[in-house]
Gaussian input, Z-matrix of N, CA and C with variables (Angstrom, degrees):
# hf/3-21g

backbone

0 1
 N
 C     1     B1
 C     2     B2     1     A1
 N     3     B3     2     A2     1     D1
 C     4     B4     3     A3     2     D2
 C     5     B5     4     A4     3     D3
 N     6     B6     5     A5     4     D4
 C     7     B7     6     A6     5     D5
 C     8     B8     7     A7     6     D6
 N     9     B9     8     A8     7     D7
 C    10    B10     9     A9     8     D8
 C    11    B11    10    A10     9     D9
 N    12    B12    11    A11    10    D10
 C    13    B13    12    A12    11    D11
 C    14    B14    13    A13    12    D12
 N    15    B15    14    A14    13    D13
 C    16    B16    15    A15    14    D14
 C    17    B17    16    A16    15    D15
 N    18    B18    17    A17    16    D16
 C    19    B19    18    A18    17    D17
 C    20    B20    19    A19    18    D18
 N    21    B21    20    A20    19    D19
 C    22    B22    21    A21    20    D20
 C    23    B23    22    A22    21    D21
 N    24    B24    23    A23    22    D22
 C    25    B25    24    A24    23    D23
 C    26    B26    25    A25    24    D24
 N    27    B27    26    A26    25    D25
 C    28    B28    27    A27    26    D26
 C    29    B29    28    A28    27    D27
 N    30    B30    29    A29    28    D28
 C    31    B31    30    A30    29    D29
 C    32    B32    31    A31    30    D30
 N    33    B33    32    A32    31    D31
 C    34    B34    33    A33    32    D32
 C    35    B35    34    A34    33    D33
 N    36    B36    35    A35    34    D34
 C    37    B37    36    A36    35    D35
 C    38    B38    37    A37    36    D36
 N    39    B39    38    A38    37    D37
 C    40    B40    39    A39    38    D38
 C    41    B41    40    A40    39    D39
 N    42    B42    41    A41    40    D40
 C    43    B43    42    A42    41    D41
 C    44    B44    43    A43    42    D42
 N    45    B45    44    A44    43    D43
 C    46    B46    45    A45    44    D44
 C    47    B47    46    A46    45    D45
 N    48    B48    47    A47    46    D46
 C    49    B49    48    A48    47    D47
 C    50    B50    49    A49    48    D48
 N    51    B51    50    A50    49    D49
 C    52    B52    51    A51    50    D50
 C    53    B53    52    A52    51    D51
 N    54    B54    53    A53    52    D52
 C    55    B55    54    A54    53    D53
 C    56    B56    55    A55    54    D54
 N    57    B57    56    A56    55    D55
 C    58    B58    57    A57    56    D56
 C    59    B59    58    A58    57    D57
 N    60    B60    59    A59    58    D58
 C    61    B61    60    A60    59    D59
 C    62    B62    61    A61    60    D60
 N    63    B63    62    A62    61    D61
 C    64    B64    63    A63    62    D62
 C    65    B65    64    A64    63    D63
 N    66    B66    65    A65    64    D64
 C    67    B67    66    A66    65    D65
 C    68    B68    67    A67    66    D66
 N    69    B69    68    A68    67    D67
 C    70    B70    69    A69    68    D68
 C    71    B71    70    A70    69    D69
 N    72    B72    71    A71    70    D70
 C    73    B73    72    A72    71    D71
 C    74    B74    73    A73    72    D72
 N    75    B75    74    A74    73    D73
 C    76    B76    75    A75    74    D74
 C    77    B77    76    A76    75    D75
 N    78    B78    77    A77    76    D76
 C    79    B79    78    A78    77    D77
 C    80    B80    79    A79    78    D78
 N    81    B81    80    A80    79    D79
 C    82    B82    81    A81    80    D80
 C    83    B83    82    A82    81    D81
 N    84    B84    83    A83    82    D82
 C    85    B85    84    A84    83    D83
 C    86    B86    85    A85    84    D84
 N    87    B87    86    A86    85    D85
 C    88    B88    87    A87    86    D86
 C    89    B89    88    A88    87    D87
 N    90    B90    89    A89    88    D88
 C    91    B91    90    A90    89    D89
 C    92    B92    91    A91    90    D90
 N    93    B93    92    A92    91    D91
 C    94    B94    93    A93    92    D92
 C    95    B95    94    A94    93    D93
 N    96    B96    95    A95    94    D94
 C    97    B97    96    A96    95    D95
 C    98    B98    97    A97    96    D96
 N    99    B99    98    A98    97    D97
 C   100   B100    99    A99    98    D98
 C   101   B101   100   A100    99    D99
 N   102   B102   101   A101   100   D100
 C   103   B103   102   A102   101   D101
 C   104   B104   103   A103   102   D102
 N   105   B105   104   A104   103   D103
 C   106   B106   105   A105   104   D104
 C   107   B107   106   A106   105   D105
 N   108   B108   107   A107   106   D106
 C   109   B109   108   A108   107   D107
 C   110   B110   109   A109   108   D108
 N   111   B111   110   A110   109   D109
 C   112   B112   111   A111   110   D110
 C   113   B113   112   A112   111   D111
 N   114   B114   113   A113   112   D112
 C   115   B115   114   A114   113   D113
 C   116   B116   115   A115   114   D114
 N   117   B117   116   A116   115   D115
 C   118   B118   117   A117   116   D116
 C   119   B119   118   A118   117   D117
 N   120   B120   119   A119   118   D118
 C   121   B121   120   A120   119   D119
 C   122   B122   121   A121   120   D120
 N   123   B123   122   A122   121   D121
 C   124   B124   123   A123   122   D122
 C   125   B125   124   A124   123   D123
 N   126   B126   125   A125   124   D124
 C   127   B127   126   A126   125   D125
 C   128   B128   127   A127   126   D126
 N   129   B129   128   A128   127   D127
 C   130   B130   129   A129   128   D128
 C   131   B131   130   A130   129   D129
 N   132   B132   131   A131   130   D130
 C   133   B133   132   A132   131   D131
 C   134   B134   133   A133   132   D132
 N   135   B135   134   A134   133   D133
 C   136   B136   135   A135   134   D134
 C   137   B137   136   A136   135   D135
 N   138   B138   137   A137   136   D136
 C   139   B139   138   A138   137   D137
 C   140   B140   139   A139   138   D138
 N   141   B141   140   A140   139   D139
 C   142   B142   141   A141   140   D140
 C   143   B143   142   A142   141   D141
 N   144   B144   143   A143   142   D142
 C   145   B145   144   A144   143   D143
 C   146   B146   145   A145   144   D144
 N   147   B147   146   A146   145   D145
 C   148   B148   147   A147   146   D146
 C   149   B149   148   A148   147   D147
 N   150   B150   149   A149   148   D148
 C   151   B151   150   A150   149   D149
 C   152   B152   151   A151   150   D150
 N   153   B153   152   A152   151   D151
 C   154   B154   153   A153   152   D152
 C   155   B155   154   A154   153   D153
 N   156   B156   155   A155   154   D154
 C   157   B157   156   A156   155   D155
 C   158   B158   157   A157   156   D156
 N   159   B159   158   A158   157   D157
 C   160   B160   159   A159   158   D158
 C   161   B161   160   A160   159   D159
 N   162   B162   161   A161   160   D160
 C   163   B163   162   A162   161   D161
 C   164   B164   163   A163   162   D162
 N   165   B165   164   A164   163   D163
 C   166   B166   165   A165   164   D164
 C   167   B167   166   A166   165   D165
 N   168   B168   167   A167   166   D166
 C   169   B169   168   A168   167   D167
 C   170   B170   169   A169   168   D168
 N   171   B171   170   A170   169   D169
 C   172   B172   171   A171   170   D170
 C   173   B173   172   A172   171   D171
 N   174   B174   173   A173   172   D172
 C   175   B175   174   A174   173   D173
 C   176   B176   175   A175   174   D174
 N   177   B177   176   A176   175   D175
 C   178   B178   177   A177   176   D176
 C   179   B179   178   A178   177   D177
 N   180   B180   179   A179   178   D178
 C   181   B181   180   A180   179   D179
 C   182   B182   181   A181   180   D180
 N   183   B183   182   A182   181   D181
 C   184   B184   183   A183   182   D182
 C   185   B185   184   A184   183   D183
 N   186   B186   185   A185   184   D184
 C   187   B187   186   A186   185   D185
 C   188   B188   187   A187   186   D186
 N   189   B189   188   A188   187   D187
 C   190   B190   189   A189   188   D188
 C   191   B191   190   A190   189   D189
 N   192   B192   191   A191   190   D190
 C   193   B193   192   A192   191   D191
 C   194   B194   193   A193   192   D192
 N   195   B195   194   A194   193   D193
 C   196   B196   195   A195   194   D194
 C   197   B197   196   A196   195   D195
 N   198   B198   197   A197   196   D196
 C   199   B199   198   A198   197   D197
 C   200   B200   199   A199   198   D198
 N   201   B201   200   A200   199   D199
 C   202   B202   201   A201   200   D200
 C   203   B203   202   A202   201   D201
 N   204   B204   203   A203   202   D202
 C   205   B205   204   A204   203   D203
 C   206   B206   205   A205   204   D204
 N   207   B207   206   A206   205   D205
 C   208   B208   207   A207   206   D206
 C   209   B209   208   A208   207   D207
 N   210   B210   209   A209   208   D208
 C   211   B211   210   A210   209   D209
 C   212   B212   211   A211   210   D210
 N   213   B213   212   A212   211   D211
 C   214   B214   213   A213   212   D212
 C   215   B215   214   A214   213   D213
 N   216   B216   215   A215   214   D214
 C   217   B217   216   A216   215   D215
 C   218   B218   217   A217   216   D216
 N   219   B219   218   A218   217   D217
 C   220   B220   219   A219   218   D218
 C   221   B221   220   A220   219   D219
 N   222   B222   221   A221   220   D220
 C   223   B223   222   A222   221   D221
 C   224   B224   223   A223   222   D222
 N   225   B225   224   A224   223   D223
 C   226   B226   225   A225   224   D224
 C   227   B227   226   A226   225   D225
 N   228   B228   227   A227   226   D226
 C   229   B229   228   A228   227   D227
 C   230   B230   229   A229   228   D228
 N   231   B231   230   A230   229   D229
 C   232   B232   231   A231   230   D230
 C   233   B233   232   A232   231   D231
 N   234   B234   233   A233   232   D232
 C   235   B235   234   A234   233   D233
 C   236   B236   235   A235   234   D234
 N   237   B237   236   A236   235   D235
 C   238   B238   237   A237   236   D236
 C   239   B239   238   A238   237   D237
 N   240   B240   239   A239   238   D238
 C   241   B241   240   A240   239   D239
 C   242   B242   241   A241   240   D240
 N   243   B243   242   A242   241   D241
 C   244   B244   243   A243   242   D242
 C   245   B245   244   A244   243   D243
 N   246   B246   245   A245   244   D244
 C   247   B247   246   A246   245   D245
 C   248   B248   247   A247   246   D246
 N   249   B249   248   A248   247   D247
 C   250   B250   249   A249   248   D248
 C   251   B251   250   A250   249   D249
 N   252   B252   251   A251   250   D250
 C   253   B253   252   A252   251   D251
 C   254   B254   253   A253   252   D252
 N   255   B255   254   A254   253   D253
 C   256   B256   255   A255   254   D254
 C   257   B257   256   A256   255   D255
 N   258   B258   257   A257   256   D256
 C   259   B259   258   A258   257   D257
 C   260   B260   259   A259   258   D258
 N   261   B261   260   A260   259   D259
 C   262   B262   261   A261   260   D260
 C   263   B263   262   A262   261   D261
 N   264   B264   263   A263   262   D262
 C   265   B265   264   A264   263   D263
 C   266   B266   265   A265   264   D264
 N   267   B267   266   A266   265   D265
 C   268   B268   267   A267   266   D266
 C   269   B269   268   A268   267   D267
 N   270   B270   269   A269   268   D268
 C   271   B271   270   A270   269   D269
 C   272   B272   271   A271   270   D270
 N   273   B273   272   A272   271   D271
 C   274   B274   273   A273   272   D272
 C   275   B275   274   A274   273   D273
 N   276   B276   275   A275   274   D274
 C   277   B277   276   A276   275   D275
 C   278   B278   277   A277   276   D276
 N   279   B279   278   A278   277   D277
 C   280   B280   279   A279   278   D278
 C   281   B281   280   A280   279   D279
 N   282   B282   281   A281   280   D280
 C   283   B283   282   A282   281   D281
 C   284   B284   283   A283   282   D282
 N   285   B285   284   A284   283   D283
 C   286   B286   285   A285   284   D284
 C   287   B287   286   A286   285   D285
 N   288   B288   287   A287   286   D286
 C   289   B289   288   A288   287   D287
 C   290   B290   289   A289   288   D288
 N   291   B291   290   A290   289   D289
 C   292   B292   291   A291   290   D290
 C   293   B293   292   A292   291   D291
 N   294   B294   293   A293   292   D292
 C   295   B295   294   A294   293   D293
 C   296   B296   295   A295   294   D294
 N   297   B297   296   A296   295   D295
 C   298   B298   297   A297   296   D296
 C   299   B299   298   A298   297   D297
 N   300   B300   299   A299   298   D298
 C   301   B301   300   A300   299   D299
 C   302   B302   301   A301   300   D300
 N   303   B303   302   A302   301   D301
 C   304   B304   303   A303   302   D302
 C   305   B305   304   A304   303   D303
 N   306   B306   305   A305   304   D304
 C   307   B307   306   A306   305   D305
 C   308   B308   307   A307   306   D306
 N   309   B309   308   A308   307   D307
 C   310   B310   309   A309   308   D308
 C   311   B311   310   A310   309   D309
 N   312   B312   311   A311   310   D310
 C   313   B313   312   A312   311   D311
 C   314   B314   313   A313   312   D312
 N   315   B315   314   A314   313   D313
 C   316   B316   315   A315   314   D314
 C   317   B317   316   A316   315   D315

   B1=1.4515
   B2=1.5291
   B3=1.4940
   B4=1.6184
   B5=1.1242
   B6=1.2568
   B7=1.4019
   B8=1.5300
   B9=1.6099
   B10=1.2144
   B11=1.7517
   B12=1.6910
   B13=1.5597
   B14=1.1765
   B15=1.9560
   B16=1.2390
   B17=1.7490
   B18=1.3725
   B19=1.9779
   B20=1.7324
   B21=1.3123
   B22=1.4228
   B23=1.3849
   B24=0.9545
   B25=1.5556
   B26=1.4841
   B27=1.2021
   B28=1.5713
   B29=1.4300
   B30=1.6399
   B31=1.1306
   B32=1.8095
   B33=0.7840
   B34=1.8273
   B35=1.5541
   B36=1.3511
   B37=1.8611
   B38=1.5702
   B39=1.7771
   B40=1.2672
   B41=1.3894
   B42=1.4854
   B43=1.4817
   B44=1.8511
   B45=1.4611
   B46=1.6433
   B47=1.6227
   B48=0.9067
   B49=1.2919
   B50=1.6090
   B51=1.6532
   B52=1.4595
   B53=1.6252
   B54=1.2028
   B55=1.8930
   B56=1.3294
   B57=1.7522
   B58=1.7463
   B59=1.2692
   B60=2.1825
   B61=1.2964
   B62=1.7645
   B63=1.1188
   B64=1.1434
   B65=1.7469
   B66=1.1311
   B67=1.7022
   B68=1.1606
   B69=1.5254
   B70=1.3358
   B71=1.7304
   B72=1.4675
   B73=1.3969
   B74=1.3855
   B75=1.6135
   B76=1.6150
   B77=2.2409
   B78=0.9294
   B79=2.0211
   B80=1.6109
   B81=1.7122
   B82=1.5763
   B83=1.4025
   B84=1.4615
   B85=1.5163
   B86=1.8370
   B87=1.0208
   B88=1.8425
   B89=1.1077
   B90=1.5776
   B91=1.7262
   B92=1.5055
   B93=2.0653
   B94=1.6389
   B95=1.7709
   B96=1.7951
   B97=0.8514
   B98=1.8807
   B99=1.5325
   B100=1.2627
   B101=1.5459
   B102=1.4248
   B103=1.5670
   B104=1.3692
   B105=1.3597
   B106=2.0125
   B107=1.4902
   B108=1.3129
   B109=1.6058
   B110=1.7483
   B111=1.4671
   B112=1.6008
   B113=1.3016
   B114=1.7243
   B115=1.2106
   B116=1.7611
   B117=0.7705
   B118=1.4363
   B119=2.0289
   B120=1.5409
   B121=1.5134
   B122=1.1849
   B123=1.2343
   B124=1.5479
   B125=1.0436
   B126=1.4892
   B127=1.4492
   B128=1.6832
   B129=1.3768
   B130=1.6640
   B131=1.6394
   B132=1.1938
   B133=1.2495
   B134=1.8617
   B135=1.1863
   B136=1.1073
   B137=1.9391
   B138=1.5316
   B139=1.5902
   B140=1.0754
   B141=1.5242
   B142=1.8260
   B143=1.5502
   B144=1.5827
   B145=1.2748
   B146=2.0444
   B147=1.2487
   B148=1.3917
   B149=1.6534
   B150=1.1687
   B151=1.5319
   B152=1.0224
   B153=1.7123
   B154=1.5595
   B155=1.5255
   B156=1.5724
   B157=0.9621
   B158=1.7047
   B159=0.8960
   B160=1.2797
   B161=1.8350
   B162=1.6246
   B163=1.4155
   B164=1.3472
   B165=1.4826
   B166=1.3364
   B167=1.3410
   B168=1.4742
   B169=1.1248
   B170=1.5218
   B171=1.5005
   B172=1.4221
   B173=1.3251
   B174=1.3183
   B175=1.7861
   B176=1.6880
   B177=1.2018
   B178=1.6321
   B179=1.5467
   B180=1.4333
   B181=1.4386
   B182=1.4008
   B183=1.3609
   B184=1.6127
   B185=1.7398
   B186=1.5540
   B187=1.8321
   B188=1.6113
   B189=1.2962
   B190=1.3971
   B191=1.9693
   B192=0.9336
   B193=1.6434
   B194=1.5150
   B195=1.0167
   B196=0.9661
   B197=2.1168
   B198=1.3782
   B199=1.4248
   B200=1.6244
   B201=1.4281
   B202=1.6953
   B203=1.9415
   B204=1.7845
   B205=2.1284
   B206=1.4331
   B207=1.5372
   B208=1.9980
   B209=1.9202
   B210=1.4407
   B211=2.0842
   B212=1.4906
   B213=1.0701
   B214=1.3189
   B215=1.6131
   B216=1.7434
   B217=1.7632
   B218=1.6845
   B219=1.0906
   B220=1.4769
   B221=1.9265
   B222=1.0178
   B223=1.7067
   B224=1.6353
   B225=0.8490
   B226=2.0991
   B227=1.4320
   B228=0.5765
   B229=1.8677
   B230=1.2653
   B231=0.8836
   B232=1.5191
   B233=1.8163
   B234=1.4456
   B235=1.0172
   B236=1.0251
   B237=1.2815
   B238=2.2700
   B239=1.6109
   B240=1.3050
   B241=1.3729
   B242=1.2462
   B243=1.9659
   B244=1.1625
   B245=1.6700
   B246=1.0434
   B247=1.3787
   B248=1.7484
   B249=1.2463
   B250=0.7535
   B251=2.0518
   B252=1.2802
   B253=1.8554
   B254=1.5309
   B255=1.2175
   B256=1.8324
   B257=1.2414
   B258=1.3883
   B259=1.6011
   B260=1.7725
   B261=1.6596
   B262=1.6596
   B263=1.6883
   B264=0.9359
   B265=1.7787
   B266=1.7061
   B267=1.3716
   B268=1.5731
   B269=1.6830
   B270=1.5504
   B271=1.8959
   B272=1.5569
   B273=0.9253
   B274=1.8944
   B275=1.2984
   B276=1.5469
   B277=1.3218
   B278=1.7796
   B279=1.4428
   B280=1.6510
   B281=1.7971
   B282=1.0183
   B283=1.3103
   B284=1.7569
   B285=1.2588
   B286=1.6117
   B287=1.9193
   B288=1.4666
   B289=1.3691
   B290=1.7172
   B291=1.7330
   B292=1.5334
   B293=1.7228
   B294=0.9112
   B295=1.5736
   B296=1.5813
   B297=1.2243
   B298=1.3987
   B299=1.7281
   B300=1.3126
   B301=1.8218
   B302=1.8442
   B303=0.7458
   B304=2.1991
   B305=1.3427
   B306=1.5536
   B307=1.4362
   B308=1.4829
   B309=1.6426
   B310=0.9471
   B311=1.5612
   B312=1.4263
   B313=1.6415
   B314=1.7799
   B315=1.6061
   B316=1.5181
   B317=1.7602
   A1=108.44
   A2=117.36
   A3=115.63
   A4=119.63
   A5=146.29
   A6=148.18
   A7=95.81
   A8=118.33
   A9=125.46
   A10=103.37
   A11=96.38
   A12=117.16
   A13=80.07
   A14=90.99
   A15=122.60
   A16=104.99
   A17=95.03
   A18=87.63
   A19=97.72
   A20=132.15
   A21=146.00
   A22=107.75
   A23=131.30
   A24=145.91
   A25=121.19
   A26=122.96
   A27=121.23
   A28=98.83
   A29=115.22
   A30=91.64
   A31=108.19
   A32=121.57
   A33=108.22
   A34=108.42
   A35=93.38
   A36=110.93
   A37=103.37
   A38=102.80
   A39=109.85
   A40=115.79
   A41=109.54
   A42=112.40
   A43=130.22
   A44=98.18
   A45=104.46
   A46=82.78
   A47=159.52
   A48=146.73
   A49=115.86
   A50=99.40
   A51=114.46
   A52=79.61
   A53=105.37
   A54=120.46
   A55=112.58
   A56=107.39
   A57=101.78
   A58=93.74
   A59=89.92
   A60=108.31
   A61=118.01
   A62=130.63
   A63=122.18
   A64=126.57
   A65=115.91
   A66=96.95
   A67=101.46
   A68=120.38
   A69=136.75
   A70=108.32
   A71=122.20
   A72=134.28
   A73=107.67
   A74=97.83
   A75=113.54
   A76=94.58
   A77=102.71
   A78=90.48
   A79=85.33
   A80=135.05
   A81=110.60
   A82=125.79
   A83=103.49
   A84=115.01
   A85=97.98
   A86=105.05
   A87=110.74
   A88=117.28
   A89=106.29
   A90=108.41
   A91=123.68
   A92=85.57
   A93=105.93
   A94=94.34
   A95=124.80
   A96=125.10
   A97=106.13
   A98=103.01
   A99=111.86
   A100=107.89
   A101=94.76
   A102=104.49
   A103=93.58
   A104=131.17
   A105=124.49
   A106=78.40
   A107=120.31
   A108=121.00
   A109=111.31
   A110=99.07
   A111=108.59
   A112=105.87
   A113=136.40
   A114=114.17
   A115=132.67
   A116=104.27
   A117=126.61
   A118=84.14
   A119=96.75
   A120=94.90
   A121=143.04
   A122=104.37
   A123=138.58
   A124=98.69
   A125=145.67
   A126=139.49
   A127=95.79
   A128=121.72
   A129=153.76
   A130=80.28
   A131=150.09
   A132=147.95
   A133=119.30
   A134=118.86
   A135=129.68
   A136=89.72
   A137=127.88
   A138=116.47
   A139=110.92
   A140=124.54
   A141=117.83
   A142=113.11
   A143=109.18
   A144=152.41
   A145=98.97
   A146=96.44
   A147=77.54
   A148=125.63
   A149=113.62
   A150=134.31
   A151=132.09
   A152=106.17
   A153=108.85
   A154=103.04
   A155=135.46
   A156=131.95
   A157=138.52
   A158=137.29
   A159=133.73
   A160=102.18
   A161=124.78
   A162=109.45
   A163=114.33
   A164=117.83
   A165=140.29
   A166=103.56
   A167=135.37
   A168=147.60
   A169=104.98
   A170=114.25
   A171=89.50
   A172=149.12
   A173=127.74
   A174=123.98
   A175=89.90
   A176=108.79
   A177=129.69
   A178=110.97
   A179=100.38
   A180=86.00
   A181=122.59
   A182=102.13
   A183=129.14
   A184=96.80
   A185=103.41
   A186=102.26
   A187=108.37
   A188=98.68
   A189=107.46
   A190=98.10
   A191=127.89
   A192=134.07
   A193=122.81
   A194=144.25
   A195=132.57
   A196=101.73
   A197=99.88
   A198=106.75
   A199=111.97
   A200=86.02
   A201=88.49
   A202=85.81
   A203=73.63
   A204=89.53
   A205=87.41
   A206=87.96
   A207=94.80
   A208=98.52
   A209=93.73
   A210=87.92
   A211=100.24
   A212=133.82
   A213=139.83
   A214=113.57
   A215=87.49
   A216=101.50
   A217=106.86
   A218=123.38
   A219=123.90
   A220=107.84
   A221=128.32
   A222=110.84
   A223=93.03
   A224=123.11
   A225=126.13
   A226=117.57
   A227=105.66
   A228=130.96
   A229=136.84
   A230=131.71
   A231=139.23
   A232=99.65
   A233=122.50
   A234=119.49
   A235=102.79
   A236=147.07
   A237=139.42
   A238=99.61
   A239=91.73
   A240=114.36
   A241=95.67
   A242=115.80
   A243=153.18
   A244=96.89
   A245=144.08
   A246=119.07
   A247=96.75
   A248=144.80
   A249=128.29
   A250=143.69
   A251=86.01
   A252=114.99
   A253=96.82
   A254=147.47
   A255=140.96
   A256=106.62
   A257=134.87
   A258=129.33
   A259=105.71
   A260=107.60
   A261=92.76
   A262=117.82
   A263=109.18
   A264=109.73
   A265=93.31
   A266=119.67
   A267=121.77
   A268=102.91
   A269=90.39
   A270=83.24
   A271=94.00
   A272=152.39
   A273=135.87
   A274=84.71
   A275=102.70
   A276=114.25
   A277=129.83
   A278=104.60
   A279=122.95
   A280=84.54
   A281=130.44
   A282=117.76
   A283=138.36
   A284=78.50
   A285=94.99
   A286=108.68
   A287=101.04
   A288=102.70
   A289=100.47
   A290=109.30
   A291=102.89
   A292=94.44
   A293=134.79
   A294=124.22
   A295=115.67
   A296=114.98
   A297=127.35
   A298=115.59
   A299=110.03
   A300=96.99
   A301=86.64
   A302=88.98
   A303=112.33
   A304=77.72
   A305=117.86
   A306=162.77
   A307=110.25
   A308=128.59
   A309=126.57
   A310=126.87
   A311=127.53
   A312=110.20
   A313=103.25
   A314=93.54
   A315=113.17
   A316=102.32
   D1=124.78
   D2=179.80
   D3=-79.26
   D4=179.98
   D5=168.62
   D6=96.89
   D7=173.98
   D8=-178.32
   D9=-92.64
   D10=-154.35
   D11=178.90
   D12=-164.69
   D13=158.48
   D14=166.74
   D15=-127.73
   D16=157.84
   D17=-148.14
   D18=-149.28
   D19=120.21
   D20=161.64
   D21=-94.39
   D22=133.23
   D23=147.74
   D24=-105.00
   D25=112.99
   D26=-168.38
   D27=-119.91
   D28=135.78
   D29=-179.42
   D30=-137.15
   D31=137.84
   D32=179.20
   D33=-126.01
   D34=-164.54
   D35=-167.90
   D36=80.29
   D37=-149.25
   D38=-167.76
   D39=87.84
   D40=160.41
   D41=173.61
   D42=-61.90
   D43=-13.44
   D44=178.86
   D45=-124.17
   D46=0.12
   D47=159.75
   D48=54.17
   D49=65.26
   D50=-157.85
   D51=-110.20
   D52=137.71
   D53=162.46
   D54=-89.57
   D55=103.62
   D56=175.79
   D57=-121.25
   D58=147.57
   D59=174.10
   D60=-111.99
   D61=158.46
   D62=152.04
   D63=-145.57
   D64=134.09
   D65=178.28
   D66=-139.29
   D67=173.80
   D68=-169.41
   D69=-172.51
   D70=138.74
   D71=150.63
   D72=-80.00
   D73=120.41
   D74=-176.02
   D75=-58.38
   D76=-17.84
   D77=-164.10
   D78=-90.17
   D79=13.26
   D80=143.54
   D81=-89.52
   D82=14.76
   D83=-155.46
   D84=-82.26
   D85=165.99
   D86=151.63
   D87=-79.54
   D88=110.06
   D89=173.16
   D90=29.55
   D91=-84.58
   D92=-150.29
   D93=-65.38
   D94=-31.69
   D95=-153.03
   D96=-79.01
   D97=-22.95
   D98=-169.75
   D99=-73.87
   D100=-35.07
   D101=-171.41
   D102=-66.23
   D103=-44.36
   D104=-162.34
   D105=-55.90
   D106=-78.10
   D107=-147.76
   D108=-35.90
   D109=-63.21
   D110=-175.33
   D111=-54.39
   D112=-35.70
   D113=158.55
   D114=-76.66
   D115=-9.04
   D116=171.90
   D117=-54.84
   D118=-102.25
   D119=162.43
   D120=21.29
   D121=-65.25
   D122=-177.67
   D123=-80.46
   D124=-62.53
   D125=-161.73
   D126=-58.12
   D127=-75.56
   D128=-138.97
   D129=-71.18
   D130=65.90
   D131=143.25
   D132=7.33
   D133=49.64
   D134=-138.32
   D135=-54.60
   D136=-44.81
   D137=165.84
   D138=-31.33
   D139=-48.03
   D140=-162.07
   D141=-58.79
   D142=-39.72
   D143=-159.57
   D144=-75.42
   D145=-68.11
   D146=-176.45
   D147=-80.42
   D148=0.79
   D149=164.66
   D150=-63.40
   D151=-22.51
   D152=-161.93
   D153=-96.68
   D154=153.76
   D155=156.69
   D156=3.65
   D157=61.74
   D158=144.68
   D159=21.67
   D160=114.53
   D161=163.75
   D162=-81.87
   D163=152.14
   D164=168.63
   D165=-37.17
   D166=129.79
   D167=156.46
   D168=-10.37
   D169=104.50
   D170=166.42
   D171=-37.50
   D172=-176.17
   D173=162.10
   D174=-76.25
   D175=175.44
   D176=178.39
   D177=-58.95
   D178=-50.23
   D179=-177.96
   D180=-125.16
   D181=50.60
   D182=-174.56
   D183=-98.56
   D184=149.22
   D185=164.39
   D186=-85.89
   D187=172.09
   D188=-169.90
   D189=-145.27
   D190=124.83
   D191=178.00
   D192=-94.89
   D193=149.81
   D194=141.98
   D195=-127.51
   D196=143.86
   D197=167.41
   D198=-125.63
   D199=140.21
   D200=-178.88
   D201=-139.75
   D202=130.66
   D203=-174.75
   D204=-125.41
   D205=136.75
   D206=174.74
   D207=-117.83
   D208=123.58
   D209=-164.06
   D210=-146.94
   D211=136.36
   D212=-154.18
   D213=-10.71
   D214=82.46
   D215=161.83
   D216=75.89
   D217=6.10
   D218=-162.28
   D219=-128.89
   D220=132.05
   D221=179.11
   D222=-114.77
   D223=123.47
   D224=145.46
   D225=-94.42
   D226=121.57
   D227=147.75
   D228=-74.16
   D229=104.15
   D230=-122.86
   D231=-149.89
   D232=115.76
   D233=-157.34
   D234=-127.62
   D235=136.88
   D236=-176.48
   D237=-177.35
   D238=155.63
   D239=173.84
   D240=-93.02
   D241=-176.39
   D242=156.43
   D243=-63.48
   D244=-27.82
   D245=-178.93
   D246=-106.09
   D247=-11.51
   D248=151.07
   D249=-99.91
   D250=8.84
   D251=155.54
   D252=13.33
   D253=102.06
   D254=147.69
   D255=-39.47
   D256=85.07
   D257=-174.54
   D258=-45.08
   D259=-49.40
   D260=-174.01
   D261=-61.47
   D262=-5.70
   D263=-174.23
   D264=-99.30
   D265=42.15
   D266=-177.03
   D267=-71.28
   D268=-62.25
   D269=-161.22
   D270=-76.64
   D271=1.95
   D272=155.22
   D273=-55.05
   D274=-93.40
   D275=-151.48
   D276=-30.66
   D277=-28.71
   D278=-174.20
   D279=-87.85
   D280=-63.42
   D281=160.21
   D282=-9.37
   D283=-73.01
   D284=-172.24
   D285=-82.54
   D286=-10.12
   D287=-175.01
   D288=-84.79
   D289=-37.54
   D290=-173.32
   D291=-84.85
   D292=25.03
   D293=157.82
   D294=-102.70
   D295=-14.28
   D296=-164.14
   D297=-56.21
   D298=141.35
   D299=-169.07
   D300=-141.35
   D301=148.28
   D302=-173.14
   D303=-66.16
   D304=133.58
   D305=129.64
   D306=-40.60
   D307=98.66
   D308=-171.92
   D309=-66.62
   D310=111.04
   D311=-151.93
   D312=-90.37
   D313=134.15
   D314=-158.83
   D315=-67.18

């Protein structure tokens, strides 16, 4: 599918139970880098993805995700733990995880 996305990764839990966010539009990316993501994208069936079960409340000091991708006209929400990780959404996710900055709590 051509065109870009725009993409949040939120993530909480953990042992200090810090809320980090990060987002980015894949069309600020570098080319080659935009292209991994958008195929990334493409593999990870993002319908299959936001359909499936909701995980059980994590343990306490487990992470918890939510993804929300906005991609030709359509948004998913996309919800997984650390034991259930979407392997094809790897390089976003390793991406968007080393950009991530603590969510200031209101």
């Amino acid at each position: 599918m051509a065109g870009h996305a725009r993409v949040r990764l939120t993530r909480t839990g953990g042992l200090a139970g810090l809320r980090m966010q990060a987002e980015l539009d894949t069309a600020q990316l570098e080319p080659s880098q935009e292209a991994e993501i958008m195929r990334a994208l493409d593999a990870a069936d993002l319908d299959r993805l936001e359909k499936a079960p909701r995980p059980e409340p994590p343990m306490r000091d487990a992470f918890h995700y939510e993804l929300d991708v906005d991609r030709g006209g359509r948004t998913h929400r996309i919800a997984f733990s650390d034991a259930d990780w979407p392997e094809p959404l790897d390089p976003l996710l390793s991406l968007l995880s080393d950009r991530a900055r603590p969510v200031p709590r209101n």
